[in-house]
N, C-alpha and C positions, 0 to 999 in steps of 0.2 A: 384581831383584837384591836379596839380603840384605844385613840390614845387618852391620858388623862387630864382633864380640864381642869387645874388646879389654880385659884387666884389666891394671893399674898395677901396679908392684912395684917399693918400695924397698927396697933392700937394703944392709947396711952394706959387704957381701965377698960372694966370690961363695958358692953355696949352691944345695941343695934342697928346693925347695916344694913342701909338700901342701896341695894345693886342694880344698876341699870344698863344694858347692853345694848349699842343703836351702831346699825349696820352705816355703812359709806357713804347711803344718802341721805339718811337721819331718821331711818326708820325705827323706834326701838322694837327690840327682836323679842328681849323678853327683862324681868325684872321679879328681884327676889331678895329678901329679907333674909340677912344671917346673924344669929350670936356669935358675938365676937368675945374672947377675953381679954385681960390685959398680952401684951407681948404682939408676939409674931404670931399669925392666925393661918392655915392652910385651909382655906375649904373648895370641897368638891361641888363643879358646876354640871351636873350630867345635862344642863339645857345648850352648852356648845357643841356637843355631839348631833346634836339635828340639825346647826346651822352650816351651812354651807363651806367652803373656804373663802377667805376673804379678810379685811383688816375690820377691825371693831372697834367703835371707843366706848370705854367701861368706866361709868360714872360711881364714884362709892360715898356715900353723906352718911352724916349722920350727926348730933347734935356736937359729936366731939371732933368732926374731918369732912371735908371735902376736898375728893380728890377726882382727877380727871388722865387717864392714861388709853393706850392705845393698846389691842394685842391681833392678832394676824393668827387666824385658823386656816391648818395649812392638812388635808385630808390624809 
Protein backbone atom coordinates (compact mmCIF):
# COMPACT_ATOMS: atom_id res chain seq x y z
CA UNK A 1 0.00 0.00 0.00
CA UNK A 2 1.38 3.72 -0.76
CA UNK A 3 1.70 5.94 1.43
CA UNK A 4 -0.56 9.20 1.34
CA UNK A 5 0.45 12.41 -0.32
CA UNK A 6 -1.28 14.94 1.73
CA UNK A 7 -0.28 18.88 1.55
CA UNK A 8 -1.84 21.46 4.12
CA UNK A 9 -3.23 24.67 3.19
CA UNK A 10 -4.32 27.68 4.99
CA UNK A 11 -6.27 29.82 3.65
CA UNK A 12 -7.76 33.06 4.78
CA UNK A 13 -11.34 32.77 2.12
CA UNK A 14 -11.88 30.58 -0.04
CA UNK A 15 -9.56 30.58 -3.42
CA UNK A 16 -7.26 29.13 -6.06
CA UNK A 17 -4.15 27.26 -5.67
CA UNK A 18 -1.21 26.88 -7.91
CA UNK A 19 1.04 24.12 -6.80
CA UNK A 20 4.26 23.73 -8.13
CA UNK A 21 6.74 20.89 -7.23
CA UNK A 22 10.63 21.21 -8.46
CA UNK A 23 12.86 18.38 -7.67
CA UNK A 24 16.77 19.38 -6.10
CA UNK A 25 17.93 20.58 -9.24
CA UNK A 26 15.10 22.89 -10.17
CA UNK A 27 13.46 20.64 -12.27
CA UNK A 28 9.65 21.09 -11.87
CA UNK A 29 8.17 17.67 -11.68
CA UNK A 30 4.73 18.51 -11.90
CA UNK A 31 2.16 21.45 -11.21
CA UNK A 32 -1.63 21.66 -10.22
CA UNK A 33 -4.42 23.72 -9.59
CA UNK A 34 -6.53 23.25 -6.31
CA UNK A 35 -9.82 24.78 -4.55
CA UNK A 36 -9.23 25.77 -1.58
CA UNK A 37 -11.76 27.12 1.24
CA UNK A 38 -11.49 29.20 3.88
CA UNK A 39 -9.56 27.46 6.91
CA UNK A 40 -7.20 24.57 6.90
CA UNK A 41 -7.29 22.63 3.56
CA UNK A 42 -6.03 18.82 3.19
CA UNK A 43 -5.56 17.89 -0.34
CA UNK A 44 -4.60 14.78 -2.00
CA UNK A 45 -1.46 14.82 -4.40
CA UNK A 46 -1.58 11.19 -6.20
CA UNK A 47 1.31 13.10 -8.49
CA UNK A 48 4.02 12.21 -5.51
CA UNK A 49 3.59 8.69 -5.70
CA UNK A 50 5.41 8.50 -9.18
CA UNK A 51 8.24 10.68 -7.98
CA UNK A 52 11.03 9.12 -6.87
CA UNK A 53 12.46 9.56 -3.08
CA UNK A 54 14.13 12.68 -2.70
CA UNK A 55 13.58 16.34 -0.98
CA UNK A 56 11.20 18.80 -3.13
CA UNK A 57 10.47 22.37 -2.86
CA UNK A 58 6.53 23.04 -3.16
CA UNK A 59 5.69 26.48 -4.39
CA UNK A 60 1.89 27.34 -3.42
CA UNK A 61 0.49 31.15 -4.95
CA UNK A 62 -2.11 32.42 -5.40
CA UNK A 63 -3.60 36.02 -5.39
CA UNK A 64 -4.24 35.56 -1.53
CA UNK A 65 -0.39 33.73 -0.48
CA UNK A 66 2.65 32.93 -1.52
CA UNK A 67 4.42 30.41 0.11
CA UNK A 68 7.52 28.47 -0.35
CA UNK A 69 8.29 25.11 1.86
CA UNK A 70 10.41 21.93 1.50
CA UNK A 71 9.05 18.25 1.74
CA UNK A 72 11.21 14.88 1.51
CA UNK A 73 9.52 11.79 -0.24
CA UNK A 74 10.85 9.10 1.46
CA UNK A 75 9.59 5.33 -0.52
Amino acid sequence: MGHIQLLDIDSPQKDVVSIMVINAVGSVMFTRKVDVEAGQNSKYLSEFEQLPSGVYTVKLKSDLMDHTTRVIRIE
